[in-house]
C-alpha positions in Angstrom: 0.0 0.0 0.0 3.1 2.2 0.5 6.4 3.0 -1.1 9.6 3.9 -0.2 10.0 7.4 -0.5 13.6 8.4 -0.9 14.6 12.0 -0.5 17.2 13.9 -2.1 16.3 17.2 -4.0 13.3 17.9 -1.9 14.0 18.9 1.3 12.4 17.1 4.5 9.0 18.6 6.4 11.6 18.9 9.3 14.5 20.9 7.9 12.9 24.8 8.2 10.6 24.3 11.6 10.9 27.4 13.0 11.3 25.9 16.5 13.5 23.1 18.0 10.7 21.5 19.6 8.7 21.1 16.4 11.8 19.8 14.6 12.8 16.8 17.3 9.2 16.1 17.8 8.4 15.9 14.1 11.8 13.8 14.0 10.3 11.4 16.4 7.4 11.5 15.1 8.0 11.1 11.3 10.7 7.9 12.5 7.8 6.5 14.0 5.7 7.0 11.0 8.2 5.4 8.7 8.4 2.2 11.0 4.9 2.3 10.3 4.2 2.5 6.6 7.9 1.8 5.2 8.9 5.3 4.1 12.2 7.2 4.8 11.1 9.8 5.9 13.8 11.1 8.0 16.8 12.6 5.7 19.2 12.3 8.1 21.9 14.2 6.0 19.9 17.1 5.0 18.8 17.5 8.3 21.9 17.6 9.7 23.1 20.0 6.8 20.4 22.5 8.1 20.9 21.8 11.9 25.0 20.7 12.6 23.7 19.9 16.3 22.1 16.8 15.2 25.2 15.2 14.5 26.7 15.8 17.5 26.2 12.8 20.3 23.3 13.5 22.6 20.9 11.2 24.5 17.5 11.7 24.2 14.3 10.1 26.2 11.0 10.2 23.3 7.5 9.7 25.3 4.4 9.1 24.2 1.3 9.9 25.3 -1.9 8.8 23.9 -5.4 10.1 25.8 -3.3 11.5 28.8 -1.9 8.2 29.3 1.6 6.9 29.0 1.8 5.0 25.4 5.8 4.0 25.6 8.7 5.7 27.0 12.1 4.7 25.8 15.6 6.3 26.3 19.0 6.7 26.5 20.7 7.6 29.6 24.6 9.0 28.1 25.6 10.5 25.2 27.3 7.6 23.0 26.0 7.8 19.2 24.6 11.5 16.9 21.7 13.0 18.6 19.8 12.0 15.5 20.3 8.7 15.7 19.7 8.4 19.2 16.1 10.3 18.8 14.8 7.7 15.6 16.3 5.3 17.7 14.5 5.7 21.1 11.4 6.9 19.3 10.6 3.9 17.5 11.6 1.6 20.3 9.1 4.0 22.0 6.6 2.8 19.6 7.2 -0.7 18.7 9.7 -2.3 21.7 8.4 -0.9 25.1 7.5 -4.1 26.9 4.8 -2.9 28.9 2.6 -2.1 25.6 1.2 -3.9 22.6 3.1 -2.3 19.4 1.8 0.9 18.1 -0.4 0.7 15.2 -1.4 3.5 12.1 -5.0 4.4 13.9 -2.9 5.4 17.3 -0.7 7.9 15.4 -2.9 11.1 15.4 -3.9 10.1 19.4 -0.4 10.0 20.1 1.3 13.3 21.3 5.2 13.3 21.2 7.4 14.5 23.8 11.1 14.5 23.5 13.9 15.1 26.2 17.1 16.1 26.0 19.7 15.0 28.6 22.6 16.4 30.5 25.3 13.8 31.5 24.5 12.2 34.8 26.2 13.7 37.7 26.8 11.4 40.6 26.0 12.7 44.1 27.5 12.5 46.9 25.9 11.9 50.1 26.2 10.1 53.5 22.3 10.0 54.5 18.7 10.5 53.2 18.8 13.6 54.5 22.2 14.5 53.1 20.5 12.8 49.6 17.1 15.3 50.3 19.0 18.6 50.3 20.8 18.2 46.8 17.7 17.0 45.0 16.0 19.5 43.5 12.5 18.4 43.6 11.2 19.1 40.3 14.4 19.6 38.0 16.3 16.7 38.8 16.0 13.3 36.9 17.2 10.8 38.8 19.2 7.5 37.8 19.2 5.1 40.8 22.2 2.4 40.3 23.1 -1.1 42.2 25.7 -3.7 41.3 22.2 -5.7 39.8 19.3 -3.1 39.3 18.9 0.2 38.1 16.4 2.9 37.0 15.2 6.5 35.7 12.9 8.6 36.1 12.9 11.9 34.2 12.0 15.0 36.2 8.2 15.2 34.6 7.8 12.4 36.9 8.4 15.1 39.9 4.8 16.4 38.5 2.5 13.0 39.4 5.2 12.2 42.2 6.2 15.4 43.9 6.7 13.7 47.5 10.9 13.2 47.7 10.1 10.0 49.5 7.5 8.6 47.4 9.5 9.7 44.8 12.2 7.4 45.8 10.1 4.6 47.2 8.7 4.0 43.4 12.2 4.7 41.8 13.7 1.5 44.1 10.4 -0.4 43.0 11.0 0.6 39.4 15.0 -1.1 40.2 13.3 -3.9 40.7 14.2 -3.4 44.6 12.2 -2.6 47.9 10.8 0.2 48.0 12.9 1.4 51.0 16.4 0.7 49.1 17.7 4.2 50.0 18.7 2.8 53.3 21.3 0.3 51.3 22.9 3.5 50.3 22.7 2.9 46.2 24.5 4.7 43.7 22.1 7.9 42.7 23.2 10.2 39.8 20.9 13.1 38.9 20.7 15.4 35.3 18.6 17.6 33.9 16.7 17.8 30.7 15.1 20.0 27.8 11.8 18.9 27.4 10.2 19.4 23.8 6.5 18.6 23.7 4.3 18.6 21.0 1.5 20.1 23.2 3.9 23.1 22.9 3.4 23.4 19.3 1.0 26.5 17.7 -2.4 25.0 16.4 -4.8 26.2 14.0 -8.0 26.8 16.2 -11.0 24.4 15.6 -14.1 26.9 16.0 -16.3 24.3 14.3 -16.0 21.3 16.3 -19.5 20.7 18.3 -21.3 22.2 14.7 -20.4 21.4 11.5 -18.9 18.1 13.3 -18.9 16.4 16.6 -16.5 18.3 19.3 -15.5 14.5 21.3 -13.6 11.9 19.3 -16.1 9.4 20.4 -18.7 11.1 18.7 -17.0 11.7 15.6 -15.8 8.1 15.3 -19.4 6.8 15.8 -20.0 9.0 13.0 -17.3 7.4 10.9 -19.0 3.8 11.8 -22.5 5.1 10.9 -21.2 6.6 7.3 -18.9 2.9 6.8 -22.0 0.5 7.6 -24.3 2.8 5.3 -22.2 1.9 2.7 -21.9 -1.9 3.9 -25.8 -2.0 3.4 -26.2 -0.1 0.5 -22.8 -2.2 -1.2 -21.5 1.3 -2.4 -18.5 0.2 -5.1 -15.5 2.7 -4.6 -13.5 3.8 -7.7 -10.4 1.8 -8.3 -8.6 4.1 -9.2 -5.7 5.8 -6.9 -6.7 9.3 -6.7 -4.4 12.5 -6.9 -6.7 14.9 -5.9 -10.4 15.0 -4.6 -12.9 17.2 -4.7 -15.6 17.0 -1.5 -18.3 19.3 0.3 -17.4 20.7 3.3 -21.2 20.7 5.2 -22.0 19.9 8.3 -21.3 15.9 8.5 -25.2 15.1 9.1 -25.5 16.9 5.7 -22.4 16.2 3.4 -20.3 14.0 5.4 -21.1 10.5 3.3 -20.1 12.3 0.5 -17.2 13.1 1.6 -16.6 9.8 3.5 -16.8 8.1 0.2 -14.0 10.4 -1.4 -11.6 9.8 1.7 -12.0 5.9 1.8 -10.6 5.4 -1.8 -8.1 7.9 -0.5 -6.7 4.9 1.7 -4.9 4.1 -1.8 -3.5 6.8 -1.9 0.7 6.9 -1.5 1.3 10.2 -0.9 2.7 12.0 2.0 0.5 15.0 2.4 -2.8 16.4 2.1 -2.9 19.8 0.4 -6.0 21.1 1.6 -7.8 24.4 -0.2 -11.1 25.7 0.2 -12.7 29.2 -0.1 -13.2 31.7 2.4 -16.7 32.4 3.8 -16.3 35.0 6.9 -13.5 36.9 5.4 -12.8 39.1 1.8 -9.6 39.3 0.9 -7.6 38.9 -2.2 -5.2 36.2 -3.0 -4.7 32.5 -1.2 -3.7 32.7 2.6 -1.6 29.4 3.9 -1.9 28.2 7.6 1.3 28.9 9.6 1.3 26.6 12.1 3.0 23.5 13.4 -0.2 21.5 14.1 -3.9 21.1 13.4 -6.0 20.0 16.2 -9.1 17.2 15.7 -11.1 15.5 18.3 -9.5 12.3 17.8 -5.8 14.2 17.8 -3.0 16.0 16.1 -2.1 16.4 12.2 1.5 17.8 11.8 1.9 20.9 9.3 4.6 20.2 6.3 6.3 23.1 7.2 9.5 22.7 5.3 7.4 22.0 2.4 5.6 24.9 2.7 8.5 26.9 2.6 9.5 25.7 -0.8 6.2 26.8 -2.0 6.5 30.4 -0.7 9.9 30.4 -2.7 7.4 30.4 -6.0 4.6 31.6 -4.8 2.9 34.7 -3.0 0.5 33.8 -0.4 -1.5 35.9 2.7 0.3 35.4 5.6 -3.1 36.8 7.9 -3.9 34.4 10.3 -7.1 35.7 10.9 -8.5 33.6 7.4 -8.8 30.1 9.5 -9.8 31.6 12.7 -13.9 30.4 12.0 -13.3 29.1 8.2 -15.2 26.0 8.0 -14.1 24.6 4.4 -10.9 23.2 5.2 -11.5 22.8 9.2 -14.1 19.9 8.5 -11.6 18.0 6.7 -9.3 17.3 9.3 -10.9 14.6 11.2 -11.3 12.9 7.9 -7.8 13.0 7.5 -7.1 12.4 11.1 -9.1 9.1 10.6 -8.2 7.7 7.2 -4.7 9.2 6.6 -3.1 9.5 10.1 0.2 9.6 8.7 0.3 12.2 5.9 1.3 15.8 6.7 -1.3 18.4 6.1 -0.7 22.0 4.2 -3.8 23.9 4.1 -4.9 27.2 2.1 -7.9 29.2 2.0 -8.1 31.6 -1.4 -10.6 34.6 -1.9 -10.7 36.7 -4.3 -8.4 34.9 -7.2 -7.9 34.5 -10.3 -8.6 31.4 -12.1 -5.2 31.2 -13.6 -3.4 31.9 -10.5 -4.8 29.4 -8.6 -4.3 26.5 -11.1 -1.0 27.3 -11.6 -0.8 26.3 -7.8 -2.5 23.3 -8.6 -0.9 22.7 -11.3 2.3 22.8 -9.6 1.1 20.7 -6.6 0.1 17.7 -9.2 3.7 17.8 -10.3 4.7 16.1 -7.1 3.5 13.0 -6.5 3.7 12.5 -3.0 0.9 15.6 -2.4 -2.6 15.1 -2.8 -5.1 17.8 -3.6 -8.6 18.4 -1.4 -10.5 20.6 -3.1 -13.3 21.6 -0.8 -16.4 22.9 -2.1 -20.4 22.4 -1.7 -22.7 22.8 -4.9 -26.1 25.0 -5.4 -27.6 26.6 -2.6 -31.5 27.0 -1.6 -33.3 25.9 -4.7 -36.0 23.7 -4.5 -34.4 20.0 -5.7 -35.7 20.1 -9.3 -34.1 23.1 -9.8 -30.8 22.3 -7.2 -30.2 19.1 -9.6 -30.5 21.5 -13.0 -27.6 23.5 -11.7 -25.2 20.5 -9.9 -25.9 18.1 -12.7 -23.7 20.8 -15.2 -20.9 20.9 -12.2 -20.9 17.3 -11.9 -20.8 17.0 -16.2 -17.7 19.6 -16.0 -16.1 17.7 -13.5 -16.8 14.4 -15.0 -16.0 15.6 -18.5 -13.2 18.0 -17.1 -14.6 20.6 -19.4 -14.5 24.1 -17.4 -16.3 26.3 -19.8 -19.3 23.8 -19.3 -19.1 24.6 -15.4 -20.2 28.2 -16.9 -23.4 27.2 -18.3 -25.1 27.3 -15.0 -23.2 25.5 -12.5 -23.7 27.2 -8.8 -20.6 26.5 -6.1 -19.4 28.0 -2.7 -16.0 26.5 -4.1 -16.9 26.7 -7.8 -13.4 28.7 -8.1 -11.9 25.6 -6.7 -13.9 23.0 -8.7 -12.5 24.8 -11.9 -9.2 25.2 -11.1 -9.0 21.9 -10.8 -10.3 20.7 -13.9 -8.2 23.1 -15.6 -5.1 21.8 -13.7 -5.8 18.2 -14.3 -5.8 18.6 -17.8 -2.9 20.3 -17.9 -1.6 17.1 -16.1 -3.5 14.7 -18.4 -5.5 13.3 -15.5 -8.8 11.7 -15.6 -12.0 12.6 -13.9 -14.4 10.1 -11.9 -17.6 10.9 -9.7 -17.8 9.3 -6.4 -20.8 10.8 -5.1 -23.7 13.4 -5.8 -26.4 14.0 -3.2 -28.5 17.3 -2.0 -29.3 17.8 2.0 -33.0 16.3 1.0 -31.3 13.0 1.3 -30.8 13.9 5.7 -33.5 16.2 6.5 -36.4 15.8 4.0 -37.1 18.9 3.0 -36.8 19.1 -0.7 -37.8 23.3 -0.9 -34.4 24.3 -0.2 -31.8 22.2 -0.7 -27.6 22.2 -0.9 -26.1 20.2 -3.0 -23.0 17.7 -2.3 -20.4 16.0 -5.0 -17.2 14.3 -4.5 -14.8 13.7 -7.4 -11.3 12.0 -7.4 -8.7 12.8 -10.6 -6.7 10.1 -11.1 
């Protein structure tokens, strides 16, 4: 289902992050991911290239989290091989080898939330009684390795934050040795550091105004709505294109509406081999001219984190011009009811999203254009069809979108076809012809098909181009 991607000209997601603890968390995270799926998707060269510190010998702890609970925690407690090394190392034992839990699998990844320490060399102390031991411990910034001819044991100083008794502290520590809890009195060896902690809770997000609206706000919520959409099509024995899409076009309503639709598009997405989602939608809160990108390091879904391609982003805005106001994604629903559809069919992809406004045609196939070049993106167009006609006359106008799309003919999307995203849905076409891709529909429904009420409609499509 995957392939090997191998890197050499294009430059990793990790090698621009604007902060160290989105590049050794995405490192961590993006090792794990290649254990996962079989891609190499940590360039160790280049990133080094881009940050020399990497290459210099460091140990590292990676732990993961997964619903506020510990998922692995794996480490290294000296400095004996490159920091980079020691950090894909540690974070896919994290993963996979932690013998107190079942290997990670691909539906944990976007539950999971990364947390990377960095540590100082152990410093033994010195001390001639628990007392003596007590007053150079600094509660709260010391991790402590506890050491016997037989047994020893860690524990980073985020423990201090569940354990921040000294002698509780210590009683599990000697526990954790495999010793009584009491082993202090036997005078062990006891070395303390300190560490850098990088967590991905730390990261910027793109704010999720929507969730309890246009989709559920809980992740068990939206994943019973996931099960309702997949045994819909069980019973109805919906047949999926075969085809390996490159991009997709799907509505963005709320998911009582619009969300089979889209569910449809994003299951024969599972084919898909690429390693990010390019997701681009209009703007409906905000004018503005041009297409504004989301600067952040991660987007937020009930069910967990999607990491921003950064460094691929950057090579965009090397060609391209693009609004850099935040403000576009604060309440923009078009791309924002995506993400848990990505979240819970493509976990592992990156995600890059744009909103446009006020744009040209031209310009924004050229940017689609230029996406389709590269084989490891694929396109989500997001756009809904008419709006408020009754549905004889909501099926006049969607049935020429859908024969535009299906056809990839644009001037035929002119002859009457009515989109939110009809900027989008043309661009597109235009772009995939460029690119000699194909056109298939997936889906075409109006909201008639959830509430009833056929006097004023929406209508829904999704479209892959393969």
């Amino acid at each position: 289902m995957y392939r090997i991607i191998f890197l050499s000209i294009l430059i990793t997601t990790l090698l621009f992050s604007d902060t160290k603890t989105a590049l050794l968390t995405a490192i961590a995270r993006d090792a794990i991911v290649s254990q996962l799926t079989n891609q190499n998707l940590v360039d160790k060269k280049e990133l080094i290239k881009y940050n020399p510190y990497l290459a210099k010998k460091g140990a590292t702890f990676v732990t993961l989290n997964e619903d506020n609970s510990l998922r692995g925690c794996i480490g290294s407690l000296k400095a004996y091989r490159p920091l980079i090394d020691d950090l894909v190392s540690n974070a896919q034992s994290a993963a996979f080898s932690d013998s107190r839990f079942m290997a990670l699998n691909r539906k944990e990844l976007s539950r999971l939330k990364v947390e990377v320490s960095l540590l100082t060399e152990p410093e033994e102390i010195d001390y001639n009684s628990i007392s003596d031991l007590k007053s150079k411990v600094i509660v709260g910034e010391n991790g402590i390795v506890l050491e016997t001819f037989l047994h020893k044991a860690t524990f980073l100083p985020q423990v201090w934050d569940d354990i921040p008794n000294f002698d509780q502290f210590f009683q599990f520590l000697c526990e954790k040795a495999g010793l009584d809890g009491d082993c202090l009195t036997d005078h062990p060896s006891i070395y303390r550091y300190r560490v850098d902690k990088y967590s991905e809770n730390d990261l910027t997000r793109r704010p999720t105004s929507n969730a309890g609206s246009f989709y559920p706000k809980t992740c068990t919520n939206v994943e019973h709505r996931f099960a309702s959409f997949r045994n819909r099509a069980q019973r109805e024995k919906v047949a999926l294109p075969s085809h390996i899409p490159r991009a997709m076009i799907v509505p963005h309503a709320g998911y009582i509406f619009s969300g089979y639709t889209a569910d449809q598009a994003y299951r024969t997405a599972l084919k898909s081999k690429a390693k990010r989602v390019i997701l681009i939608g209009p703007s409906h809160h905000l004018y503005f001219k041009g297409i504004a990108v989301a600067e952040v390091e991660a987007f937020d879904t009930p069910c967990g984190i999607l990491r921003n391609d950064e460094a691929y982003l950057k090579q965009l805005q090397k060609k391209f011009t693009f609004r850099q106001d935040q403000t576009v994604f604060s309440s923009e629903h078009s791309t924002e009811v995506q993400l848990p559809f990505i979240n819970h069919y493509l976990p592992q992809m990156k995600v890059v999203e744009f909103v446009y406004g006020d744009v040209t045609l031209q310009e924004l196939s050229n940017l689609m254009q230029h996406l389709l070049h590269d084989p490891d993106n694929l396109l989500v167009i997001s756009s809904d069809l008419s709006h408020y006609y009754n549905q004889k006359e909501a099926q006049q106008h969607d049935f020429i979108c859908l024969d535009g799309v299906e056809m990839l003919h644009e001037s035929r999307l002119n002859d009457g076809c009515e989109a939110c995203g009809k900027r989008g849905i043309e661009a597109i076409v235009k772009a995939s012809k460029t690119v000699h891709l194909k056109s298939e529909l997936v889906d075409y429904r109006t909201s008639a098909d959830a509430s009833g009420n056929e006097k004023k409609v929406v209508g829904y499509m999704s479209a892959i181009f393969y």
